[in-house]
Structures are given as C-alpha cells and as structure tokens.
BALOVEX-909920 format. One record per residue (C-alpha): x, y, z. Coordinates in steps of 0.1 Angstrom, whole numbers, plus 2048, in hexadecimal, padded with zeros to 3 digits. Layout:
# BALOVEX-909920
site X->X	Y->Y	Z->Z
...
END
This chain:
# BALOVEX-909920
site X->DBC	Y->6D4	Z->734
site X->DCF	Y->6F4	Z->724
site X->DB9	Y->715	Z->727
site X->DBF	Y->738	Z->726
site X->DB0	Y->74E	Z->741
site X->DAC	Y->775	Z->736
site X->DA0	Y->797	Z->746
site X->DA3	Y->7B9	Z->744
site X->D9C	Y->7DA	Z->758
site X->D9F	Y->7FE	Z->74E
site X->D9E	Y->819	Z->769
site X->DA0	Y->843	Z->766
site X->DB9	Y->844	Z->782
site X->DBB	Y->866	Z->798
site X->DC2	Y->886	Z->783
site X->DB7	Y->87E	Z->760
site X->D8F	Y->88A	Z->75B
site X->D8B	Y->86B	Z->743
site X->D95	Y->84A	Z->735
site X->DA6	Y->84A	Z->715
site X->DB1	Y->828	Z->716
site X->D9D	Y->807	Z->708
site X->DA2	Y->7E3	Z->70A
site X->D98	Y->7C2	Z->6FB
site X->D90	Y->7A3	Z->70C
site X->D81	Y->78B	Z->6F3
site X->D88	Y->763	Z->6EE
site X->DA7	Y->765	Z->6D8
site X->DB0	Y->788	Z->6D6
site X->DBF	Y->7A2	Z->6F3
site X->DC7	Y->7C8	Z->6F3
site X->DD1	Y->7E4	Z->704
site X->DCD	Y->80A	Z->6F0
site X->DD8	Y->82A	Z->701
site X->DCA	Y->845	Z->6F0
site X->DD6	Y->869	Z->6E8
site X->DC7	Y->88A	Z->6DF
site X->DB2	Y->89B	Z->6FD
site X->D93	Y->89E	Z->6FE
site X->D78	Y->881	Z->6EF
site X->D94	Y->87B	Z->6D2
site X->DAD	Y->860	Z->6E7
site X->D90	Y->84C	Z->6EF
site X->D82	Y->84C	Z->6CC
site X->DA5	Y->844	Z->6C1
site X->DAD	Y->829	Z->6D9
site X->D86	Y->818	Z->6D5
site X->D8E	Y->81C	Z->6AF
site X->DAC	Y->806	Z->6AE
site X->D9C	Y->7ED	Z->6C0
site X->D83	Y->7E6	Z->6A3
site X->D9E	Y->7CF	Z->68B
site X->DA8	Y->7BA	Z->6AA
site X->D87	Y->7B1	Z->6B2
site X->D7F	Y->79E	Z->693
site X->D9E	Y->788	Z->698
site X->D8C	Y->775	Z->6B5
site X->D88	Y->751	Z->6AD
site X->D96	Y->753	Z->68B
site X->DAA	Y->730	Z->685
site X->DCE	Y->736	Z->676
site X->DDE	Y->71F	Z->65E
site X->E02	Y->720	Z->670
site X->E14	Y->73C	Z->686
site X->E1C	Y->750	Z->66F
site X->DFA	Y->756	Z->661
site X->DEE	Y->75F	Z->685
site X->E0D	Y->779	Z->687
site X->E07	Y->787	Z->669
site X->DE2	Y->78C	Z->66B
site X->DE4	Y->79E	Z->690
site X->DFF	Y->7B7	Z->681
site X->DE4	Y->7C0	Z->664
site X->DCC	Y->7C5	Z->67C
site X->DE2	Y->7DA	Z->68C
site X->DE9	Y->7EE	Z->66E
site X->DC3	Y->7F1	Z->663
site X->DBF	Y->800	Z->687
site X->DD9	Y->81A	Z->67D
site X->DC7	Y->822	Z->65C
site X->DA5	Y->826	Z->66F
site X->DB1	Y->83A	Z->68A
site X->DC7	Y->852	Z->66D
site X->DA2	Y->854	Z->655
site X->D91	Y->85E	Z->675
site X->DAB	Y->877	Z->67F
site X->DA7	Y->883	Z->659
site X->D86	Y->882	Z->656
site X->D7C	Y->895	Z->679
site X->D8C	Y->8B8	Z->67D
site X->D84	Y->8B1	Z->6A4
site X->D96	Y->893	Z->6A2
site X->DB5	Y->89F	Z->68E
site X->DD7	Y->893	Z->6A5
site X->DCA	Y->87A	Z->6B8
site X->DD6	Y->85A	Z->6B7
site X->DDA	Y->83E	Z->6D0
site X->DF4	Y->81D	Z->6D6
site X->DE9	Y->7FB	Z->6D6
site X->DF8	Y->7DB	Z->6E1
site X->DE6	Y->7B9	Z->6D8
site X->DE6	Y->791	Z->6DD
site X->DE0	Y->77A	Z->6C9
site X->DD9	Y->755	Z->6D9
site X->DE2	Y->739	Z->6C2
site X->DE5	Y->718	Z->6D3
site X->E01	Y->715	Z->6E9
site X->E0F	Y->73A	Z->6D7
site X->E0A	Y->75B	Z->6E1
site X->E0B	Y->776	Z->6C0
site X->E15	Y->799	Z->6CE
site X->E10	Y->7BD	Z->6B6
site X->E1A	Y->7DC	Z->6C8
site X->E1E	Y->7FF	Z->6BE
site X->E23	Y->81E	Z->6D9
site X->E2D	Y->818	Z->6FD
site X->E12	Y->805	Z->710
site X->E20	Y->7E2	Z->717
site X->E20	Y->7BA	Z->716
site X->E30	Y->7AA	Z->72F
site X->E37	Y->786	Z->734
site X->E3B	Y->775	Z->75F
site X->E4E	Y->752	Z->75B
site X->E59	Y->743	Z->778
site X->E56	Y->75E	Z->78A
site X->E68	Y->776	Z->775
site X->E5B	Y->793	Z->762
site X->E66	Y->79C	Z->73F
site X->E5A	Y->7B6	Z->729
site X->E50	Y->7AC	Z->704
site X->E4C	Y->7CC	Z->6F7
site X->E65	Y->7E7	Z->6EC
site X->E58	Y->80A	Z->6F9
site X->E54	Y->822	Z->6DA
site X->E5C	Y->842	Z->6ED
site X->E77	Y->85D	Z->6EF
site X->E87	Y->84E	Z->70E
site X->E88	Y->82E	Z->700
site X->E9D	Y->835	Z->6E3
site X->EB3	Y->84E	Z->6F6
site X->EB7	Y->82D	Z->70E
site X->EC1	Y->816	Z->6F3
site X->ED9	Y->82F	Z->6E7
site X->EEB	Y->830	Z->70B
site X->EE5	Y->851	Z->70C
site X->EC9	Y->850	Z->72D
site X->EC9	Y->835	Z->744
site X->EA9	Y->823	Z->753
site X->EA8	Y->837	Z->770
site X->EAA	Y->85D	Z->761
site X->E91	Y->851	Z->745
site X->E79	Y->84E	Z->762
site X->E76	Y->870	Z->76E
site X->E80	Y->881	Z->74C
site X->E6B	Y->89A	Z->744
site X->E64	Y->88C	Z->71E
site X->E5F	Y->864	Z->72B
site X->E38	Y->863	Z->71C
site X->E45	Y->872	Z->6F9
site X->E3A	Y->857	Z->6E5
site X->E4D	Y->84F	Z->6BE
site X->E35	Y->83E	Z->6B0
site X->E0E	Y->839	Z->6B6
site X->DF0	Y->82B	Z->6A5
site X->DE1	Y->844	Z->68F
site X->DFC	Y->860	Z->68E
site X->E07	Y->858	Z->669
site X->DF5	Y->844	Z->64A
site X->E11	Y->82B	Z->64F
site X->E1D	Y->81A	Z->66E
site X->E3A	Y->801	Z->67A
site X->E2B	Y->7E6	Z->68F
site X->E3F	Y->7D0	Z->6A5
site X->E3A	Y->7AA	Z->6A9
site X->E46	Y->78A	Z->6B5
site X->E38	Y->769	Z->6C1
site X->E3D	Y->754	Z->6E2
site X->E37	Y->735	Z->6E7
site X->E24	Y->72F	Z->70C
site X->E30	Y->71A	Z->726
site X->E14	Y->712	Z->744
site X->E0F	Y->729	Z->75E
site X->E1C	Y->748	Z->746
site X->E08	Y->768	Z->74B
site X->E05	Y->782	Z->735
site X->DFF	Y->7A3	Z->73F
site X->DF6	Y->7C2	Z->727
site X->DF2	Y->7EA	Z->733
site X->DF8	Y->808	Z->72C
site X->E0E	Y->821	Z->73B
site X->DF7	Y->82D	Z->755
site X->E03	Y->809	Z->76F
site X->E28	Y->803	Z->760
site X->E31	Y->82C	Z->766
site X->E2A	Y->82E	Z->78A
site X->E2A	Y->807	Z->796
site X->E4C	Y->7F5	Z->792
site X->E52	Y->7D3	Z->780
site X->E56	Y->7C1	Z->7A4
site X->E38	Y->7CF	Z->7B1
site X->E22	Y->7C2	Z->794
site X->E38	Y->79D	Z->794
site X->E2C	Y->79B	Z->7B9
site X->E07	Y->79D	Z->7B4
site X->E07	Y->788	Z->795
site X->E19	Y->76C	Z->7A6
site X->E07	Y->770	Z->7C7
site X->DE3	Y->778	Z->7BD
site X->DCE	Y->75A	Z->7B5
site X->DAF	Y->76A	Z->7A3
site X->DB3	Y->77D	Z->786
site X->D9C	Y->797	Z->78B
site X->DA9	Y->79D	Z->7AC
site X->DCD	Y->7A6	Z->79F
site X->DC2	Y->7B7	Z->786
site X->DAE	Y->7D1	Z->7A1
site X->DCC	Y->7D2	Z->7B4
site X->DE3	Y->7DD	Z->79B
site X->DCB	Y->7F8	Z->791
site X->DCA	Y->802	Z->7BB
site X->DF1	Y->800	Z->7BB
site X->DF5	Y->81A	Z->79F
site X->DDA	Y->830	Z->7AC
site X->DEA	Y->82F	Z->7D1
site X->E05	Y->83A	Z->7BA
site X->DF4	Y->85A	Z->7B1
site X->DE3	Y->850	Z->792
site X->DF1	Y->866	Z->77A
site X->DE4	Y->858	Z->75B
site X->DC6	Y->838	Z->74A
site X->DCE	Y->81B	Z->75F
site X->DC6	Y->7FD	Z->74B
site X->DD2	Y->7D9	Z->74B
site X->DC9	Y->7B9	Z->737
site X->DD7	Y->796	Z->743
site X->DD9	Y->775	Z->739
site X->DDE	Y->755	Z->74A
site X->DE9	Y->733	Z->739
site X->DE8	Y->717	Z->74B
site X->DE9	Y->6F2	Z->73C
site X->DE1	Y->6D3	Z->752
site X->DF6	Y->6B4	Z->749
site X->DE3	Y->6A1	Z->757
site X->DC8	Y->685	Z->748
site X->DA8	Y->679	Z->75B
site X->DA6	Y->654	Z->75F
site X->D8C	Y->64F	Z->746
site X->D9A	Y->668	Z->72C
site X->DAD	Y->65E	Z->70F
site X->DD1	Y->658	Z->714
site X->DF1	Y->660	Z->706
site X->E01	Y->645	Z->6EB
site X->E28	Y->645	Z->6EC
site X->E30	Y->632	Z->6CB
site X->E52	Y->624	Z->6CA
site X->E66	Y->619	Z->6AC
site X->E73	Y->5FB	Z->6BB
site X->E6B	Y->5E2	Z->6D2
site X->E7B	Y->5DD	Z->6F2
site X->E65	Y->5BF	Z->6FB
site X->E72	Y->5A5	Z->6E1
site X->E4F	Y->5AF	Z->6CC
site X->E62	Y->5BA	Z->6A6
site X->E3C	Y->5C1	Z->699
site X->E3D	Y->5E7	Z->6A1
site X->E2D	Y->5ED	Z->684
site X->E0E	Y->5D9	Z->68E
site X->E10	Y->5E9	Z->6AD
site X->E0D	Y->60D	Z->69E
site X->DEE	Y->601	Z->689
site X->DD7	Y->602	Z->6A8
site X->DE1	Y->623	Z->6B4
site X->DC3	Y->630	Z->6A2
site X->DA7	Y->61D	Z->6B6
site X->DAE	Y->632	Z->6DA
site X->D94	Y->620	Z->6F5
site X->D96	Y->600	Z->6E4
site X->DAF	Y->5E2	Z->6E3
site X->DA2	Y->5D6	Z->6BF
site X->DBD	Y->5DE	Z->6A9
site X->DB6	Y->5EE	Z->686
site X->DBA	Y->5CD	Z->672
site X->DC0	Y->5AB	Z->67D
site X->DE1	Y->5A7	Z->686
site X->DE3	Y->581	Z->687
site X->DF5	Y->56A	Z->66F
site X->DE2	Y->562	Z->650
site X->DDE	Y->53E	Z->642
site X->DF6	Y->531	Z->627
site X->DEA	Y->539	Z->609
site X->DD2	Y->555	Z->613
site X->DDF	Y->56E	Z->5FA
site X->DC6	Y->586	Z->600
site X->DC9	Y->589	Z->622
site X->DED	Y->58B	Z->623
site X->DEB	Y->5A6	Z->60A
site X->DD5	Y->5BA	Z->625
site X->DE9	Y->5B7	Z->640
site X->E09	Y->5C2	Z->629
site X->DF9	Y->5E1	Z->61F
site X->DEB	Y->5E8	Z->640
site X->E10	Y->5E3	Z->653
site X->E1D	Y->5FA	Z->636
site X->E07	Y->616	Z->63E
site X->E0B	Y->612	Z->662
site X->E32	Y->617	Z->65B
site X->E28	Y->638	Z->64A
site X->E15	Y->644	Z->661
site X->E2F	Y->63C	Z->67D
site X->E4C	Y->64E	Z->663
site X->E36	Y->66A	Z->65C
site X->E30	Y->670	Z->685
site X->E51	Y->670	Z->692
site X->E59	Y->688	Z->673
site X->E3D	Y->6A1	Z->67C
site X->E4B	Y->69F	Z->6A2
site X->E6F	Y->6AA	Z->694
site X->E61	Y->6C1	Z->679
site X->E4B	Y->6D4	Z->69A
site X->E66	Y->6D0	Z->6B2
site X->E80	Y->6E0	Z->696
site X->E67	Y->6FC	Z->694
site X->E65	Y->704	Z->6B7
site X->E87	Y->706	Z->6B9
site X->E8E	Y->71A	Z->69C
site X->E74	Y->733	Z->6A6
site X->E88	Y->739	Z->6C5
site X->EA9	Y->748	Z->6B5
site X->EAC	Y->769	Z->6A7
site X->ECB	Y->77D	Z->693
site X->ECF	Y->79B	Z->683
site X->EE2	Y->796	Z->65E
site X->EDC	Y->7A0	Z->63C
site X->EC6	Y->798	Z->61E
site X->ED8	Y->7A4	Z->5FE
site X->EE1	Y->7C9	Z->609
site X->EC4	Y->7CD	Z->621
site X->ECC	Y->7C9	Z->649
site X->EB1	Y->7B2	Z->657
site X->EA4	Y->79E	Z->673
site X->EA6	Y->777	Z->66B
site X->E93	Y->75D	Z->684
site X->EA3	Y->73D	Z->685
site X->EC7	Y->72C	Z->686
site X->EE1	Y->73F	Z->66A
site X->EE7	Y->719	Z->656
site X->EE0	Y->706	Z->638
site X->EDA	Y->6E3	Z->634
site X->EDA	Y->6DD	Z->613
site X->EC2	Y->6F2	Z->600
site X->EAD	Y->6F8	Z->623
site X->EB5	Y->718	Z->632
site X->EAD	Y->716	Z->657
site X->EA6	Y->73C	Z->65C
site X->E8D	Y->756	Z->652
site X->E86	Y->774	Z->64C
site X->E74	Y->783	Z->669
site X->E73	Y->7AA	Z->663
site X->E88	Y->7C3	Z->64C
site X->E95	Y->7E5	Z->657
site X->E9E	Y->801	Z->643
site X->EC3	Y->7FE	Z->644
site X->ED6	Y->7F2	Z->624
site X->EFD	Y->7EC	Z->622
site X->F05	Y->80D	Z->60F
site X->EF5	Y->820	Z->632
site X->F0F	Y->80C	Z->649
site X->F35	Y->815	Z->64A
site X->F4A	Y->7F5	Z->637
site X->F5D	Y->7EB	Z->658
site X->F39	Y->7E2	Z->668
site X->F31	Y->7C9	Z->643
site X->F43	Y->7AA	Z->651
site X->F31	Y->7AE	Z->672
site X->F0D	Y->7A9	Z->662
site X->F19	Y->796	Z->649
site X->F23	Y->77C	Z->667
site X->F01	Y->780	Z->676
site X->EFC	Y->78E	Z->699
site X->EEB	Y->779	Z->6B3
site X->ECB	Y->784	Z->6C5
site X->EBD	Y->778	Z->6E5
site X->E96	Y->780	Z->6D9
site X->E84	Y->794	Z->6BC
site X->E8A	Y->7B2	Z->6D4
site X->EB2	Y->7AC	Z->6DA
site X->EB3	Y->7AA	Z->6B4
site X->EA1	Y->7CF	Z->6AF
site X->EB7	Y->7DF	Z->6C9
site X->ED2	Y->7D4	Z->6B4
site X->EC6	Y->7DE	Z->694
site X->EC5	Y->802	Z->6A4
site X->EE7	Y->801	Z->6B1
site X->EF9	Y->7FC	Z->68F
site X->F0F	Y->817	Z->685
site X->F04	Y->82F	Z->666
site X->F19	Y->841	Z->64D
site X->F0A	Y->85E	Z->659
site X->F0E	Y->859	Z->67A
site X->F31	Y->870	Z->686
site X->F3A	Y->85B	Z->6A0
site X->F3A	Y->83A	Z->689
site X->F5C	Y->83A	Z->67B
site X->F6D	Y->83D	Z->6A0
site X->F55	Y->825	Z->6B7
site X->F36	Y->819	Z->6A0
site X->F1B	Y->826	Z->6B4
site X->EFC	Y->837	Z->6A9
site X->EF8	Y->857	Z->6BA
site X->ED3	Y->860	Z->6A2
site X->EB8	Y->86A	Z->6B8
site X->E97	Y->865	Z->6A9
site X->E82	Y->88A	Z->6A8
site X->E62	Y->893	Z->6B1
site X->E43	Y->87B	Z->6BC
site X->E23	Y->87E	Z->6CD
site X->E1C	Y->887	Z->6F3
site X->E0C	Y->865	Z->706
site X->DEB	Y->876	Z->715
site X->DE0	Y->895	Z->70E
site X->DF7	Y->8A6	Z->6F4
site X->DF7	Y->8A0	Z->6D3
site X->E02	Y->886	Z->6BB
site X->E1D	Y->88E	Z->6A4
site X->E11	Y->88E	Z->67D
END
C-alpha cells in the first residue's frame, strides 16, 4: 500500500510579536511562505501566495512535466498577486514573502522554490538539501568568497536576492524527484534551519515515530535555541508497503519464453487479463480439422496476445529509459545560448536523449573563446542544483579575473531583508 503522510506547524518563536509565515497542508499540494514587510504586510504577503498552490490539490497531470510546469505557474501567479497587492495597497508597498512548494505526483515529488526557506530530503539516514538558498551569503558562498561557517554569523546572512512579490517578474527554481519508500520531506523556513543544525533535525526525523510529535519538537529545539525568528515546518512521509494480502490480487510476471517445455507463450499471455480466475480469455484448445472459423479465432486472438505482450515489455523499457534519463543532468549549449539539459548528451539516430530543462541568460558572445570548447563538450552535473552552481561559475568577458583563472568574481547587488526590513523593488 504506497501513501503519503503530511503535516505542518507554524509557531511565533521567542522575540518576534507575530507570525508572518504560512503553510499549506492539503492532499496533493505542500508549502512553506516566509513573509516580509513588518507590520500586517508579511503575513498578507505570505497568505497571498498561498492562494495559486491551493487550487493545484488533486488536479490529475498528464505526465511529469505537466505537473512541473503547472506548480512553477502557480508559483509565478503568487508573485503577480503578491506584486498587484503591494501596488494596489500603499500600506502594503515592499512587502513580499518566499515560498517553497510540493507537488505529489505518484511516486514523484515536483519542487518550486524562490527565497531562502527550504526543502530538504532524509534517505537512509542522510539529509540533503533540495533547495538553492537565494541570499547574499549564498552567492558570496558559491563564489568561494565566504565559507559555510562565516556565512553563519555574517551580519547580512538573512539578505534575501530574490522573493515573491518584490518585482512583476520572478525566476523560480524547480526540479523533480522521484521517491524511494521511507523518504521524508521536510519544508521550513529560516526560523528552524538558522538556529538548529542539519544533524539535529536528521536525528528527530529518523528517531521520532509520529509526525506530529517531530514536528513539535523541532519547533521546541529552535525555540530552546532562542527563537529569533517564524518557526514553521511542513513534512512529508512516503512510505510504500510491498507487500500483498493473501486474498488481494497478485502480481503477473509474463515471460517471453518458456522454461517449462510449454512454446505457447502467447496463449499464456491471453489470460493475463482475467486476474481471480483460471478461465483463460478464449479457448485455448486445439480446434477440429476443418473448423475454419474457429481456427481463425484463435489466430487472431494469439496475435493480439503477442501485441499486447510486445507493447508491455516496450512500455517497461520506454518508463525505465525515462527514469533513468530524468536522473542526469549537464550544462551545454543550445545555438549560442548556455543552458541546462536533463538527460544523457547522445543521439540515436534522429532521437535525441536530452532535454532542455531550463535556459540562463548567458550566450557565447558573453563568455571568453578559451571557455567555447568546454560547453561545447557539455559539463556533467550531479543534480538540477550541481548544474546551476555551474552555470554561475562560468567565466564572463566582463569579468577581470577571466582571462588569467576563469572565475567569476560578480557579486549580485541589493535584495530584500528576510523579516522585518524591506524588500528590494
């Protein structure tokens, strides 16, 4: 039996007068907002942005990348809400809030994320984060320039560079995962992952039984932390019984050959359709001589068991293919534009087994000559994530330190104060 267990808790913490943050919990959807502006504006701004999200729950997708797409519009209609709001409200003007959702699909997970609250992923007892912060320290820590530790106490660490509602447009991060048993899922903002470490939460996911329970006790943990800031947390459990009750239906290997002297697999595959039963389809025994009519049945009745048998094993390599495919990333060009491509970088015959995942701004004429070959070659990516951080970290023409060692020494300007300061326009 596969099912998804979900929850969420939101909690003021110890200094802050009062909650900006919001959350989602509904059947297919999940999200965490962190809103920004003082006052009542964060919390209008972080409710606000939870509006699109909500009216993806239960919505049925024709494939992945349907889902994908349709939580990163969401996404971007909460941006435009939160901006006409902003617009429309003196009172309101500045505010603006991040947001990072789930989408459940199936076995996949569908993750949209813009600001610096978090998705995190434990498996097998390791925790990795999904999500790319969008802050000042983040991109100072990409660029080598800050390590992990110093961008914990630096004084600009909740300086956010982008946010929900800050700008009429907005750049929303994505991917997709897909979900082994016993994954859990955790979503919050920055009030849990800025005073309780990455071991501390790995501990009481993996050791707290009831969801609800660890859920309190991460919110207790930060607060016996001080509570500087919204506390709030949204987590998701997977888990997926293999096994089948006695008096359930069963599992049908079908084989293409026979390993018991039987050559009528065909036959065979034509009763794999009446589960519960041992009458096959049609009557597999031998016709009289003669009996033209019947022999003609049981013809077109073998043939269409052999297509059905050819079109299964092709829809197991065609979904296996897939999986495997969405696994691999790489950063190479289309045309003159740098871009991120999902997928293996080869051709068989006129089938291209990449994509196009997402495009960045970069083109060739941006990028000195002696870095071409490089992209043109492809560079490997161990996630959607690897492949942005390398995206960032190819040399510009503009860049003074390119023609000696190819590294970007940019440093993105301005952005908006996580909490109480204001968002940048």
């Amino acid at each position: 039996m596969r099912r998804f267990i979900t929850g969420g808790t939101s909690d003021v913490g110890r200094v802050r007068e009062g909650n900006e943050d919001a959350f989602l919990v509904a059947d297919s959807v999940v999200a965490v907002a962190d809103g920004m502006g003082g006052h009542v504006a964060g919390e209008v701004a972080s409710a606000t942005a939870l509006e699109p999200l909500r009216e993806l729950d239960g919505r049925v997708f024709p494939d992945s990348t349907a889902a994908l797409t349709a939580l990163r519009d969401a996404v971007v209609t909460a941006n435009q809400e939160v901006s006409r709001r902003a617009e429309d409200e003196p009172s309101y003007r500045g505010m603006g809030t991040t947001l990072t959702a789930a989408l459940l699909e199936g076995r996949r997970l569908h993750v949209a994320h813009v600001g610096d609250s978090r998705a995190y992923l434990l498996r097998d007892g390791s925790l990795s984060q999904l999500t790319d912060d969008h802050t000042l320290v983040q991109h100072l820590i990409d660029e080598g320039q800050l390590t992990h530790e110093e961008a914990a106490n630096h004084p600009q660490r909740s300086v956010v560079t982008r946010a929900i509602g800050v700008s009429p447009e907005i750049d929303v991060d994505a991917m997709t995962l897909e979900l082994q048993p016993e994954d859990q899922i955790l979503l919050c903002s920055d009030g849990l992952t800025g005073v309780v470490s990455d071991e501390d939460i790995t501990d009481v996911l993996e050791q707290v039984d009831d969801l609800d329970t660890a859920l309190d006790q991460l919110v207790d943990m930060a607060n016996e932390a001080g509570g500087p800031d919204n506390i709030t947390a949204v987590l998701i459990r997977f888990e997926d019984d293999a096994e089948v009750d006695d008096d359930g239906p069963r599992t049908v290997a079908i084989r293409t050959f026979a390993d018991d002297g039987d050559t009528d697999w065909a036959g065979r595959l034509g009763s794999y359709g009446s589960f519960g039963s041992s009458r096959p389809l049609y009557d597999t025994s031998t016709p009289e001589q003669g009996d033209d009519a019947s022999r003609f049945s049981g013809l077109v009745m073998r043939s269409l068991a052999i297509l059905v048998g050819v079109a299964v094993l092709a829809g197991a390599l065609y979904g296996g293919g897939r999986f495997l495919l969405a696994q691999n990333y790489y950063v190479g060009l289309d045309g003159e534009q740098v871009v991120i491509y999902q997928g293996i970088d080869t051709q068989i015959g006129s089938m291209r087994l990449s994509r196009v995942a997402e495009r960045s701004e970069l083109t060739l004429d941006e990028i000195p000559s002696y870095y071409h070959l490089t992209l043109e070659q492809g560079l490997n990516a161990a996630d959607i994530n690897d492949a942005r951080r390398q995206v960032r970290g190819i040399p510009t023409r503009d860049d003074p330190d390119a023609a000696e060692d190819g590294q970007d020494d940019e440093v993105e300007g301005g952005g908006a104060e996580d909490g109480d300061a204001d968002a940048a326009p």
